[in-house]
Every structure is written in structure tokens, then in C-alpha cells.
MIZAKE-831434 format. One record per residue (C-alpha): residue number from 1; residue in one letter; x, y, z. Coordinates in nm, 2 decimals, padded with zeros to 4 digits. Last residue first. Layout:
BEGIN
    i  aa       u       v       w
  NUM   A       X       Y       Z
...
***
This chain:
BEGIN
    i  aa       u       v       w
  192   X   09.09   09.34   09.17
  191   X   09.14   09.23   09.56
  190   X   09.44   08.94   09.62
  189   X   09.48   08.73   09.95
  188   X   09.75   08.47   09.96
  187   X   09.87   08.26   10.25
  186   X   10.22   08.28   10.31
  185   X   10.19   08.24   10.75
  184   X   10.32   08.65   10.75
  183   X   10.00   08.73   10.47
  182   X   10.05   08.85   10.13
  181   X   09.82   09.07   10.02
  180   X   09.82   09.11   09.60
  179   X   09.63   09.42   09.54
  178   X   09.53   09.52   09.16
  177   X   09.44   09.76   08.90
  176   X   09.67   09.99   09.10
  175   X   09.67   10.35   09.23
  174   X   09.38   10.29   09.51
  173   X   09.66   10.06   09.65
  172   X   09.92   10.35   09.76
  171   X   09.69   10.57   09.89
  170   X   09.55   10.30   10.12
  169   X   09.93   10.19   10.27
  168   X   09.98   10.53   10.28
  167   X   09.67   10.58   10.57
  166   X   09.75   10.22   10.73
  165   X   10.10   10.35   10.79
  164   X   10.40   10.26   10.62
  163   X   10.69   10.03   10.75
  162   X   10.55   09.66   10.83
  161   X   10.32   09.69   10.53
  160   X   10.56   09.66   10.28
  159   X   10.49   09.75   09.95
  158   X   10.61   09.59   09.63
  157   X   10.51   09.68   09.28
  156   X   10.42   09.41   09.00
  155   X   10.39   09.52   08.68
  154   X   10.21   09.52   08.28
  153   X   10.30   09.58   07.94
  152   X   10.10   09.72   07.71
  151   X   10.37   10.03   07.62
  150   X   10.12   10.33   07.72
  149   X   09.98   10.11   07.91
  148   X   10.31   10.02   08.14
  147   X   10.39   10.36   08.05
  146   X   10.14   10.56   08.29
  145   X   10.20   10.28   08.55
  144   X   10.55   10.38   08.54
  143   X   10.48   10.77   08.62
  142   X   10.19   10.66   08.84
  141   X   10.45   10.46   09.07
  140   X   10.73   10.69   09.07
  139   X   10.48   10.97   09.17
  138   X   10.38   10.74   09.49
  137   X   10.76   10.70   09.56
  136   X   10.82   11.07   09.54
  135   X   10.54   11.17   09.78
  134   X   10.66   10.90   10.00
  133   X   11.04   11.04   10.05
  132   X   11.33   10.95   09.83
  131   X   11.52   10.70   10.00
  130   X   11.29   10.56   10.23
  129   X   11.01   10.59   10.03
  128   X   11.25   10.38   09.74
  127   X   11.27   10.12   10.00
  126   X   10.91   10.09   10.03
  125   X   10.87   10.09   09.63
  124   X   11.07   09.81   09.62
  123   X   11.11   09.59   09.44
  122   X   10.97   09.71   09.13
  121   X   10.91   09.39   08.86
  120   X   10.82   09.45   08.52
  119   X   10.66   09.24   08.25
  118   X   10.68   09.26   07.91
  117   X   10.49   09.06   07.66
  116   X   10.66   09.10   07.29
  115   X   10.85   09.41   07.26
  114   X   11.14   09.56   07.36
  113   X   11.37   09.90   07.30
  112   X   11.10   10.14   07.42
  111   X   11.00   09.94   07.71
  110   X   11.32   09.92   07.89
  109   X   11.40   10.29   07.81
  108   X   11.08   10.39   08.01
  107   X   11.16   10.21   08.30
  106   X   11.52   10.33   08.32
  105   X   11.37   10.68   08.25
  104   X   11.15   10.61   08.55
  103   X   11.46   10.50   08.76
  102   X   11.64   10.82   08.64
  101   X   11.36   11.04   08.70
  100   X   11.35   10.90   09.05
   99   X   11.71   10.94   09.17
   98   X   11.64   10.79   09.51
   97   X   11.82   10.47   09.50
   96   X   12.10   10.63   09.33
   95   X   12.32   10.67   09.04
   94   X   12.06   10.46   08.81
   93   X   12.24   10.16   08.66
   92   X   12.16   09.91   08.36
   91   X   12.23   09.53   08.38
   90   X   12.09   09.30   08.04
   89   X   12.39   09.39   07.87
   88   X   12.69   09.31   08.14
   87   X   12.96   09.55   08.28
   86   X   13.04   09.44   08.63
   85   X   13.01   09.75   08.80
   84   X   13.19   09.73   09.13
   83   X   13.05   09.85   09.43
   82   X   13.08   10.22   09.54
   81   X   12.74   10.23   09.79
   80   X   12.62   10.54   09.56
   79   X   12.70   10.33   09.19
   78   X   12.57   09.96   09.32
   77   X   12.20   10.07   09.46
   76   X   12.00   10.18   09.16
   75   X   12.06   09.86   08.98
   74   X   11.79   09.81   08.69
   73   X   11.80   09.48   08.58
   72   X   11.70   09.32   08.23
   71   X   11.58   08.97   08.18
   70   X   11.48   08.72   07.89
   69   X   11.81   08.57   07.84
   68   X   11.78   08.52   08.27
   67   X   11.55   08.22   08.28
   66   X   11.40   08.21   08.59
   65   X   11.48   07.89   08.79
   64   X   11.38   08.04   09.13
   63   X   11.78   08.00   09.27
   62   X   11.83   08.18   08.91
   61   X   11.60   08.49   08.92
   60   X   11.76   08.50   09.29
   59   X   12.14   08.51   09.28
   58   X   12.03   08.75   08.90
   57   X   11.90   08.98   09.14
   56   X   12.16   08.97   09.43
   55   X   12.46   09.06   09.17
   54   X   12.19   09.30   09.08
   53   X   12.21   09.49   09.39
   52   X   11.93   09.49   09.63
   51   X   11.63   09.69   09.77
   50   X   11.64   09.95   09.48
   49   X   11.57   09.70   09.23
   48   X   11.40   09.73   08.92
   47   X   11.37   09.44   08.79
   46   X   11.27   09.39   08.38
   45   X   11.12   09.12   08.23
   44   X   11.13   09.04   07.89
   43   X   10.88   08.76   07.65
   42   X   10.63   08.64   07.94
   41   X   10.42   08.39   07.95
   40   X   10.50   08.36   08.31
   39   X   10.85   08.41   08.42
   38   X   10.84   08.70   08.60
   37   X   10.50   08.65   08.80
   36   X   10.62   08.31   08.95
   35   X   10.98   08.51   09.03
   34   X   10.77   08.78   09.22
   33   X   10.53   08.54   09.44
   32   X   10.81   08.31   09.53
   31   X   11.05   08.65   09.62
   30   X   10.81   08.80   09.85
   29   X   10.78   08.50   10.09
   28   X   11.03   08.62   10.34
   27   X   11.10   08.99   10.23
   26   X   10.84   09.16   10.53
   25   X   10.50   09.19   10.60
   24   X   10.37   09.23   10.25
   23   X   10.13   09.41   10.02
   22   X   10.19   09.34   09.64
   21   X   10.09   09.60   09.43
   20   X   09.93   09.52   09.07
   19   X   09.94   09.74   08.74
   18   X   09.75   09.63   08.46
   17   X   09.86   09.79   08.11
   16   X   09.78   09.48   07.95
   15   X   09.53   09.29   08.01
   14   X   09.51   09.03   08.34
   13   X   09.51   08.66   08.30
   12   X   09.37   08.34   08.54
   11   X   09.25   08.64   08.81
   10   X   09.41   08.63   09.12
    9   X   09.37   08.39   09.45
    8   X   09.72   08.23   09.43
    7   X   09.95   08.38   09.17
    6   X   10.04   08.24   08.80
    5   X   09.91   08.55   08.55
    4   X   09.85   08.51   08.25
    3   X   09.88   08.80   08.01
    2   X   09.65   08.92   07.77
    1   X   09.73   09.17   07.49
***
């Protein structure tokens, strides 16, 4: 399966299974770039958000005019800081933002009960560093990039390159198919 992807200076469509990290300086300019790759020839998307709630996940995917009938969210922030749970089908929770088999089970579950052209969104796997520790980030990310061909589906990961140093920054990207660098004026550099 061939997906298309709708981002500056990347290839017209990617295969399956094709995992792509998205560098950035900071949030600013990160939510364009992710909502354009959500609702793209796409069937589902899921977000897994450990950066924000998903209250503030479905504020965005509809300020960006992405339609929500196709999208799950994975919460892993509500449960630890003791928000309320609205109960709704597309929402799923993890107990924490650094319980990593439970995001990856999350990821996993997603995938298993779908079909079509799936696309995931991780935002972030910075915060989830933070949370969990590097080494447990960069296993997060091959566990899911495992699945995503296992399942032919494909993802975007976000890194910031404000918090990690070159060294991780490197680790990080020889993992994916793809980098996505996007620069603090918004211009877009991508390597594949």
C-alpha cells in the first residue's frame, strides 16, 4: 500500500510501514506539518499524545479542519494529572506519560481493530524522554515502528531539537525511513 504524503520537500507517496521523524525547534509550526499528514489519503489516524490532553487534540484536529470520524486519541496525560475522563469512543487512556508498554499496547490495539490506510501521529517522543528516560523513548519508537509494517500503516514521530543533544538527536533519526527538519523561520527540509 502507497500513501501520499502532503509535506514540503518529501517524496509525492511513501509505502507502508514508513516511519518519518520530524525534527523541530519548538511546537510553533509543528501542528501544520502534523494535521497535513493526518488527513491525507488516509482511512484512521491515531494521536498519541503525551505532550497534551485530548481535549487539546481534538481543539487542534478541528482548528486544522481534520475530520475527527476518522480519529482515535491516545491520552497518556489526563489519568496521572487527575482530569476528567470524558468517556468517548475514539479516546483511549494510558495511566501515564511514561508507561511505555501501555502506550505501545495502545499503538498496537489501534492497528489490530482498523484497516484501510492508517496513519499515526506521536507527539511527542521528546516529552516521553522526559518522562520515561531516552533509552525508553528510543525503544517506544522501534516497538511502534515494528508494527507500523507489521500492520502497513505508516507514522510521524516528533523530536525536538531544542532539548536533546546532537548525539540523540542522531540515534534517533538513523531509526526512521525518514527525517522531516523543520526550521524556526518554517521552512522545510526533509532527508529519505
Amino acid at each position: 500500500m502507497t500513501y501520499a504524503l502532503a509535506i514540503d520537500g518529501t517524496p509525492e507517496t511513501v509505502p507502508g510501514g514508513t516511519g518519518l521523524l520530524l525534527l523541530h525547534p519548538s511546537i510553533g509550526e509543528t501542528d501544520r506539518i502534523d494535521t497535513d499528514f493526518l488527513k491525507t489519503d488516509t482511512d484512521r489516524f491515531l494521536v498519541v499524545s503525551t505532550r497534551t490532553t485530548a481535549r487539546e487534540v481534538s481543539q487542534k484536529l478541528e482548528h486544522y479542519d481534520v475530520d475527527e470520524s476518522c480519529a482515535d486519541i491516545l491520552d497518556t496525560l489526563s489519568i496521572e494529572r487527575g482530569y476528567s475522563r470524558r468517556s468517548k469512543d475514539h479516546v483511549s487512556y494510558v495511566s501515564a506519560p511514561d508507561h511505555v508498554d501501555g502506550i505501545v499496547a495502545g499503538v498496537e490495539d489501534f492497528l489490530e481493530r482498523t484497516d484501510g490506510k492508517r496513519r499515526i501521529s506521536f507527539d511527542s517522543l521528546t516529552e516521553l524522554a522526559y518522562y520515561a528516560g531516552e533509552d525508553e523513548a528510543l525503544s517506544a519508537a522501534d516497538r511502534i515502528l515494528e508494527l507500523l509494517d507489521e500492520h502497513d500503516a505508516i507514522g510521524l514521530f516528533h523530536l525536538s531539537t531544542e532539548v536533546h543533544d546532537q548525539a540523540v538527536l542522531d540515534e534517533f533519526a538513523t531509526r526512521f525511513d525518514g527525517v522531516i527538519e523543520l526550521s524556526p523561520d518554517g521552512t522545510v527540509d526533509a532527508e529519505f
